[in-house]
C-alpha positions in Angstrom: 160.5 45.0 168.5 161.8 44.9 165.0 164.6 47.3 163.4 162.0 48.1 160.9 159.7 49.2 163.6 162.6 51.1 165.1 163.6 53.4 161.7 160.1 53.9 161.8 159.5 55.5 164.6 162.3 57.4 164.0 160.6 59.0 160.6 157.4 59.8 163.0 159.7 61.8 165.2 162.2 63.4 163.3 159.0 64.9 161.6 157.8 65.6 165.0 160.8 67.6 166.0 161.5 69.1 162.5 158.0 71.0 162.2 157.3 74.3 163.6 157.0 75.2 166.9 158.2 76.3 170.1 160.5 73.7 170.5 162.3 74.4 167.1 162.1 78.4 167.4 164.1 78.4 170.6 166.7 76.0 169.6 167.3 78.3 166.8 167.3 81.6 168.4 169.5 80.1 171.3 172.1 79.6 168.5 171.9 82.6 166.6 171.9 84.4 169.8 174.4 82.6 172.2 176.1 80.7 169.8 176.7 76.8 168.7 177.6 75.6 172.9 174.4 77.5 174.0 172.6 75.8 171.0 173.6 72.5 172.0 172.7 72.8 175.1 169.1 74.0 174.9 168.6 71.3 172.4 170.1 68.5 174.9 167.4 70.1 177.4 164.9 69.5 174.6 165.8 66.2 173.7 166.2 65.3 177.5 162.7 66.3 178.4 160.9 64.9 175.4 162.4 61.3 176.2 160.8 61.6 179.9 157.4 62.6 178.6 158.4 59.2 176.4 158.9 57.2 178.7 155.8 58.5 180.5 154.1 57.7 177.7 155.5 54.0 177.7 154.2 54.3 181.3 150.8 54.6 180.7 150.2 58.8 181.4 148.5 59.0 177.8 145.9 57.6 179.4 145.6 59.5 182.6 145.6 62.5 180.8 142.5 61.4 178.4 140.8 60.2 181.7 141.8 63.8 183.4 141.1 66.3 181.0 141.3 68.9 183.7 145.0 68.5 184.2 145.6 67.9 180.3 144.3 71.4 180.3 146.2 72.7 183.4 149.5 71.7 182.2 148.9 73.4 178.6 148.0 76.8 180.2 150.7 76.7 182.3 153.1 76.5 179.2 151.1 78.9 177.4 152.7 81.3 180.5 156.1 80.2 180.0 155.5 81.1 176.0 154.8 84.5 177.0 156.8 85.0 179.3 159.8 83.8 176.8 158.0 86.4 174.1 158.7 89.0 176.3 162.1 88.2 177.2 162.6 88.2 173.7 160.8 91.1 172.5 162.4 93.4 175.2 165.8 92.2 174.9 165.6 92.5 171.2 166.8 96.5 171.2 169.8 95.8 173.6 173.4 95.3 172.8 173.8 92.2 171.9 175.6 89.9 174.8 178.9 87.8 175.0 178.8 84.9 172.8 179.2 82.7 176.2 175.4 82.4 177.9 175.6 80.1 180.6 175.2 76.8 179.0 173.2 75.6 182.0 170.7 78.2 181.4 170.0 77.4 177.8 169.9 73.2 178.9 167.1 74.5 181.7 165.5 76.6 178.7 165.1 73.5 176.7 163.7 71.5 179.9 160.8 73.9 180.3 160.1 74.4 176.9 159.0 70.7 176.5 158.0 70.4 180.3 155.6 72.6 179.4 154.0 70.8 176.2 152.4 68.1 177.8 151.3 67.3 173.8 154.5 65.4 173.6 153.1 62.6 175.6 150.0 62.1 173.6 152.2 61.8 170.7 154.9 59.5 172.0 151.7 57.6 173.4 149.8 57.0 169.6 153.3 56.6 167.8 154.3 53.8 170.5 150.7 51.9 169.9 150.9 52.8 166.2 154.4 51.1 165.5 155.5 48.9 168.3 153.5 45.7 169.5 151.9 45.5 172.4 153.2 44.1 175.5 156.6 45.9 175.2 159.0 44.3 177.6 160.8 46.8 180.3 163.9 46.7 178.1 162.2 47.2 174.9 161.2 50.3 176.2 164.1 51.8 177.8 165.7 51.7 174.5 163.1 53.4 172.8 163.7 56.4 175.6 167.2 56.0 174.7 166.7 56.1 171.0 164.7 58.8 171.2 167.3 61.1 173.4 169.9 60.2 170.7 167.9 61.3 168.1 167.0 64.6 169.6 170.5 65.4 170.5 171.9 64.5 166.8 169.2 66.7 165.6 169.5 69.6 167.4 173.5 69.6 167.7 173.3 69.1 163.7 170.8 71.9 163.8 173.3 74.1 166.1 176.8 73.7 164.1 174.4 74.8 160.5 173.1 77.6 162.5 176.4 79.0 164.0 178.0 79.6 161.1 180.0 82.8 160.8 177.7 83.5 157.6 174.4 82.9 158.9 175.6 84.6 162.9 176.2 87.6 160.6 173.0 87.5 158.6 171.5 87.2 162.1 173.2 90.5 163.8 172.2 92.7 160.9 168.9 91.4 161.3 168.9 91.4 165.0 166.1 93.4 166.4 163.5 92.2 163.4 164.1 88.6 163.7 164.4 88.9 167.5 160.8 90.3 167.7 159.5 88.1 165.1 160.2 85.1 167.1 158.7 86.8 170.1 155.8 87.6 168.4 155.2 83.8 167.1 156.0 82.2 170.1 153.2 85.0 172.0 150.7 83.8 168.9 151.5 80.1 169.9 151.2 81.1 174.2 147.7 82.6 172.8 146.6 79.8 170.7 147.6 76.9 173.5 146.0 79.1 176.5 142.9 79.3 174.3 142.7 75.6 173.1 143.1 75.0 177.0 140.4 76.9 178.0 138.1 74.4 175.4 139.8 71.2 177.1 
């Protein structure tokens, strides 16, 4: 393993966690909502949970997942639960008072867990970025600092991503806006339960 093929890998994923999705609408909201400690959190949850399904990957569940479609499938519609479930949260707390700026920072950490627990996607991609970049035949240590450079990057990313967000600017942009950009992120993260349930359904 090369650093080359290192900074590599590290484009492939910070595109990864930069495009839009579940993942990146809920670190946001967290913030805007909880503020930059809750933010951080939810984005060290993230980060924590995408290097597991990483290191799964390295471990070879790409595969079982291709040769067990069913449980590819399972996995996605149970996350497409959790989506709606998080829409409604979202869309029903969205007309009441607003809450202390201090939400339990365990909370938000076990927020960003199930988010990615429940996008079993994550390991398909980890899986074709390994093959794509690194050789084959990885040794044991090779591969524990690709988990580890892949937890850094996350948590750089999302605490970045936290201290732009919590600005007292944007945090006051966001309360005048509250209710409408509250149930706008319900409603995309319900449209992105739908569309996983349904693709599920086609495994």
């Amino acid at each position: 393993m090369t650093p080359g093929q290192l900074l590599a890998f590290n484009v492939a994923l910070l595109f990864a966690i930069a495009s839009p999705g579940p993942a990146l609408l809920v670190a946001v909201q967290t913030t805007l909502r909880s503020g930059r400690a809750a933010g951080i959190a939810v984005g060290a949850g993230l980060g924590a949970m995408a290097a597991t399904w990483t290191l799964l990957a390295a471990g070879g569940l790409g595969l079982i997942f291709e040769r067990l479609p069913w449980l590819y499938g399972s996995m996605r519609t149970a996350g497409a639960l959790y989506l709606f479930y998080l829409a409604y949260r979202m869309w029903t707390n969205a007309a009441k008072p607003p809450q202390a700026r201090s939400a339990p920072n365990r909370q938000a950490f076990l927020r960003g867990v199930l988010i990615n627990l429940s996008n079993p996607k994550s390991v398909l991609f980890a899986a074709a970025v390994i093959v794509a970049v690194f050789p084959a035949g990885l040794s044991p240590a090779n591969g524990l600092v690709i988990v580890a450079n892949h937890l850094l990057v996350e948590i750089v990313f999302y605490t970045t991503l936290a201290f732009c967000m919590s600005t007292q600017a944007v945090a006051a942009r966001y309360m005048r806006a509250r209710l409408y950009l509250d149930r706008a992120s319900a409603s995309i993260l319900g449209a992105l339960g739908l569309w996983i349930a349904v693709s599920a359904l086609a495994v």
